[in-house]
N, C-alpha and C positions, 0 to 999 in steps of 0.2 A: 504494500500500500504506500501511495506516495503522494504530494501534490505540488504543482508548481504556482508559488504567484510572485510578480514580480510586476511591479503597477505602473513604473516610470516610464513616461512618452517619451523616446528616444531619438533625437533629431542630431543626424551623424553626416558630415560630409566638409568639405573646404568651404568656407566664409557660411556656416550654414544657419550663426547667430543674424547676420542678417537677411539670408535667404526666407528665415523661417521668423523672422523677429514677430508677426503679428500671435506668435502665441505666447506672449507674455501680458497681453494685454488683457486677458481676464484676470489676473493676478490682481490687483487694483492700483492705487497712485500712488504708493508711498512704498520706498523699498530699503533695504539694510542692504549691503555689500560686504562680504567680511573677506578679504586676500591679506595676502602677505607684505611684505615692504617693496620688494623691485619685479620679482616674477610677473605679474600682472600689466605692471606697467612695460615691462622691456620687451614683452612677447604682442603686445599692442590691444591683451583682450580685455582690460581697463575701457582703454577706449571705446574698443567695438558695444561693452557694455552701455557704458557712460551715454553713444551718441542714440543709442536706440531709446535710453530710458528717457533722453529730452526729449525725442523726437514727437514719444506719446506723453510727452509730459509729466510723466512718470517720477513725482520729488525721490533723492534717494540722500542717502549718507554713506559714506565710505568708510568704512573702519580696516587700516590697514596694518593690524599691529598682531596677525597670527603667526605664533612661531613654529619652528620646525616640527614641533612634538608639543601642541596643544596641552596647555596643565588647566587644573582648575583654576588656581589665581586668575590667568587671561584672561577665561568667562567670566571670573567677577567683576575684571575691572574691564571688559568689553559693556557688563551690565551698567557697571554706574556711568559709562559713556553716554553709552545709546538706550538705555534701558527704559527713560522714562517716555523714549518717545512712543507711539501707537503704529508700529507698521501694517501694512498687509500680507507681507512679504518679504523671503529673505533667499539673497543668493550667494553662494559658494563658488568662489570663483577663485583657482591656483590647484595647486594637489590634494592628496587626498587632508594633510592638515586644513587648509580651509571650507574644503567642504564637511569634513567631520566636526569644526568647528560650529561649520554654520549650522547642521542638523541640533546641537545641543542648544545653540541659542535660539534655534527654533522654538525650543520648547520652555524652555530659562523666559523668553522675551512675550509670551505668553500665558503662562502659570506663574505671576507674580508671586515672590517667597516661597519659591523651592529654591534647594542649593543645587552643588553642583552632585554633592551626594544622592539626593533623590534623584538623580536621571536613572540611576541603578537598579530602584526601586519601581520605577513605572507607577510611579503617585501621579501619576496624568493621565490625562480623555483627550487631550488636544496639541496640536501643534501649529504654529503658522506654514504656510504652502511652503518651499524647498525648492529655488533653483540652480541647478549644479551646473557647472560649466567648466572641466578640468582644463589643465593645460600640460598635464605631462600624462604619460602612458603606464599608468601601471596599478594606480591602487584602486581603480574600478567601483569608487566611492560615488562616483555616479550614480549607481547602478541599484545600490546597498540601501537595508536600513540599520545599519555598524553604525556606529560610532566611537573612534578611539583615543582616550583621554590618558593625559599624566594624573595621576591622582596624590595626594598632598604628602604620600611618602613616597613620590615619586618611582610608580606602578604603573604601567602604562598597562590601561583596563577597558574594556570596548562594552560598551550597553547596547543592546538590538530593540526595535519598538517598530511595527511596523506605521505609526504615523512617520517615522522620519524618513520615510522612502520620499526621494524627491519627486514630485510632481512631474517634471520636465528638465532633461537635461539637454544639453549641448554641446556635441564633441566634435571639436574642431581639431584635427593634427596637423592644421598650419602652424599652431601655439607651440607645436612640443619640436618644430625645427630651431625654433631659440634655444633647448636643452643642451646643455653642455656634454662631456663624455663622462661624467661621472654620476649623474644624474641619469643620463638614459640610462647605464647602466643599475644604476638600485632599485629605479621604478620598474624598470622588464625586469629586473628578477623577485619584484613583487609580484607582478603579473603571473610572471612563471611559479614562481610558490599558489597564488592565489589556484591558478588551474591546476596543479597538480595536486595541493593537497585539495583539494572538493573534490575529485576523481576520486580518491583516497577515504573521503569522510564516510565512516560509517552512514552519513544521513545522506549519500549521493544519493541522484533518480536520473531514470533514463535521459531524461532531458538535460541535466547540468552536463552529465558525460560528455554527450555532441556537445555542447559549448568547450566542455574542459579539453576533449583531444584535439579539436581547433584550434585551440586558444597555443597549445602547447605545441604545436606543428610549427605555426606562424610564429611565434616567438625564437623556435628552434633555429629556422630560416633565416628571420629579418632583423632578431639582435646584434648578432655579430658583423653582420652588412651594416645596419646603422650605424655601431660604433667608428667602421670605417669611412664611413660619407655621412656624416651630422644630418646634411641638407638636404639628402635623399628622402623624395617624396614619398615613393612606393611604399618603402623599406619605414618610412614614420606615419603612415596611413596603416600597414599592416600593423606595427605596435600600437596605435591607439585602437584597433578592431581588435587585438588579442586583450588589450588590456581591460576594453568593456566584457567582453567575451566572457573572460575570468570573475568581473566584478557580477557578472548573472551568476555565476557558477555560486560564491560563496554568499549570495542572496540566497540561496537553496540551501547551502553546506553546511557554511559556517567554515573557517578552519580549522588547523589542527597542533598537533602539539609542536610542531615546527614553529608556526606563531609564538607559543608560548616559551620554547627555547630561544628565541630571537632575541624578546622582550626586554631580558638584563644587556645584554649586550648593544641597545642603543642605550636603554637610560643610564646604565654605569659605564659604559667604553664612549659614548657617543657615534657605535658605528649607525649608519644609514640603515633605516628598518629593512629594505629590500635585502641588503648584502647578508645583515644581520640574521635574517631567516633561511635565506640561502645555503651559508655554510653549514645549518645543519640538515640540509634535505637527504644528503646521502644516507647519513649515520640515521636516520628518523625514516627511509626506505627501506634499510637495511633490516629494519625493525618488524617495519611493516610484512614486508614477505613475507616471515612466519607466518602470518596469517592470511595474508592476501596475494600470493604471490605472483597471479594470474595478472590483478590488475596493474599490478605493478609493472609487470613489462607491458601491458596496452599501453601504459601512460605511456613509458619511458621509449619506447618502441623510434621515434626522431631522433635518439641520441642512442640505439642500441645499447642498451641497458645501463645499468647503476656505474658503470664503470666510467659508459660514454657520460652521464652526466656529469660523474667526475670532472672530464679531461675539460666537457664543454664550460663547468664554472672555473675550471683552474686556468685556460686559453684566455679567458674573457680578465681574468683578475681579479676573483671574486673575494679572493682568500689570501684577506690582509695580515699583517704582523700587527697584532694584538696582545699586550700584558697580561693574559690573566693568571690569578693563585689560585690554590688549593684552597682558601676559604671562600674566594667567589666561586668557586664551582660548590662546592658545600651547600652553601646559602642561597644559589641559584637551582639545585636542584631541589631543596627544602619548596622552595617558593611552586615550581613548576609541576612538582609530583601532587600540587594540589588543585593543579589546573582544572579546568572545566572543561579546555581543550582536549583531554586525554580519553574522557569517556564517548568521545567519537573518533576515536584513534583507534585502527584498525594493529592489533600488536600487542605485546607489554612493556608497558612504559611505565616500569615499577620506581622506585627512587633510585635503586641498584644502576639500573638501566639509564638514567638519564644520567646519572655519576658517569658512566662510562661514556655515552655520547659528549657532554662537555670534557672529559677527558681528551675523548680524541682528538678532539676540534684543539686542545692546549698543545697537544703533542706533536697534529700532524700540519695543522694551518697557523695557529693562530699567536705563536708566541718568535 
């Protein structure tokens, strides 16, 4: 038994915010903006926004102070910004930080006096409408009703609600030719994590699959092209199709304990969530096959097996020198053996088990 829903109008193509601009106008006159400090502005979808919201008259506010890795503080003091005003509307426009940001203010900017802890709780009936507008390829937050937060002891912790599925998104991969090489890099191997592990999630269904073996084909292909020609269109139109692709997949999924393996390694190393998830896909497939070992090579089948993905994350450079000790791995696997990720992990991912995956990663990558 299974079922699919996934709600969000999807308008996908080159300049397609303003091919398609007349569908923001039921949204009403008054809008929130939440992006980052330059992304927005350097890649020109600021603007693109900005002329269509005048054009229908559309009042808006910019708030451009979202960080890399969303904490709760931000939304507080994003609240006492903009908080008091009455929007109709809010949009998400940069990566998946601003638009997982926007989703929580969604709900923050509307249920007056909840915190950011209650987003966890689902102490709400409502949310304001959600438009998404990425500009990089990978974390499929478009797509999603995820939302992923630092939380106040600095926990990077995601809440799901389906009001925060956005309404309408707009993916443009003329945005994501601005991406630098290290940046396309973390967001496709978000992407790439996002499709493989939903292929992988105990909660797949027939339909995320076709998304997920797509998603991981075209990535397979058009990563390592991209990183050689930035500017290449094909090759940056194929990674923003995988990367939605994948964002349907874990709207269905959810992920897995690779997520939750990742998670210390941005907030205490500062690696890039994409890379960060990355390095442990092997050791976390490895896993998997005890129990799933079928699917494991469908996934893996673009890169001929566990080994090829190896060579294909270590060609690419996926697998940084990193410090870690023997009490980060301790107190990382303490943290992760209690994950929620793992009871949709197809495997055993005892404490034991995850000791030895962050082990490996000290021994063979990352030190």
């Amino acid at each position: 038994m299974w079922r699919y829903f996934m709600p969000v109008k999807v308008n996908f193509g080159w300049k397609v915010l303003r091919e398609r601009k007349d569908a923001l106008k039921p949204f009403g006159k008054k809008a929130v903006v939440f992006t980052g400090k330059r992304s927005s502005k350097e890649n020109g979808s600021l603007d693109d926004l900005t002329s269509v919201l005048e054009e229908f008259g559309i009042q808006y506010t910019v708030w451009d102070e979202v960080p890399e890795n969303p904490d709760f503080q931000s939304l507080e003091k994003a609240l006492k910004d903009v908080g008091e005003e009455n929007f109709d509307f809010v949009v998400g426009l940069g990566g998946g930080s601003p638009m997982d940001f926007a989703k929580a203010m969604a709900v923050l900017l509307i249920n007056r006096g909840i915190s950011p802890e209650d987003l966890y709780k689902g102490a709400y009936e409502k949310a304001l409408p959600i438009v998404a507008i990425p500009t990089t390829s990978g974390t499929g937050s478009e797509v999603t009703q995820y939302s992923v937060l630092t939380d106040r002891e600095g926990n990077k912790k995601g809440f799901g609600n389906d009001l925060i599925f956005p309404k309408i998104s707009f993916v443009d991969p003329r945005y994501t030719l601005f991406m630098n090489e290290d940046i396309t890099l973390t967001t496709g191997l978000d992407a790439l994590c996002h499709a493989v592990e939903g292929f992988m999630s105990k909660r797949a269904t027939p339909i995320s699959d076709i998304f997920a073996l797509e998603a991981v084909r075209k990535i397979s292909e058009s990563l390592p092209k991209v990183l050689e020609d930035l500017k290449n269109e094909g090759h940056r139109e194929n990674m923003m199709m995988a990367s939605l692709m994948a964002g349907i997949v874990i709207s269905q999924t959810g992920t897995t304990v690779a997520h939750a393996l990742g998670y210390p390694l941005t907030t205490e190393k500062g690696v890039r969530h994409g890379l960060a998830t990355a390095v442990t896909l092997v050791e976390v497939l490895k896993v998997m096959s005890e129990e799933a070992e079928e699917k494991v090579k469908e996934i893996l089948k673009p890169f001929e097996g566990i080994e090829g993905l190896r060579r294909f994350l270590r060609d690419l450079g996926a697998y940084k020198k990193i410090e870690i000790s023997q009490d980060d791995i301790e107190r990382w696997a303490e943290k992760v053996s209690k994950a929620r990720h793992i009871q949709f992990s197809p495997g055993n991912f005892s404490r034991e088990t995850i000791l030895r995956i962050y082990t490996s990663l000290k021994e063979e990558y990352l030190v």
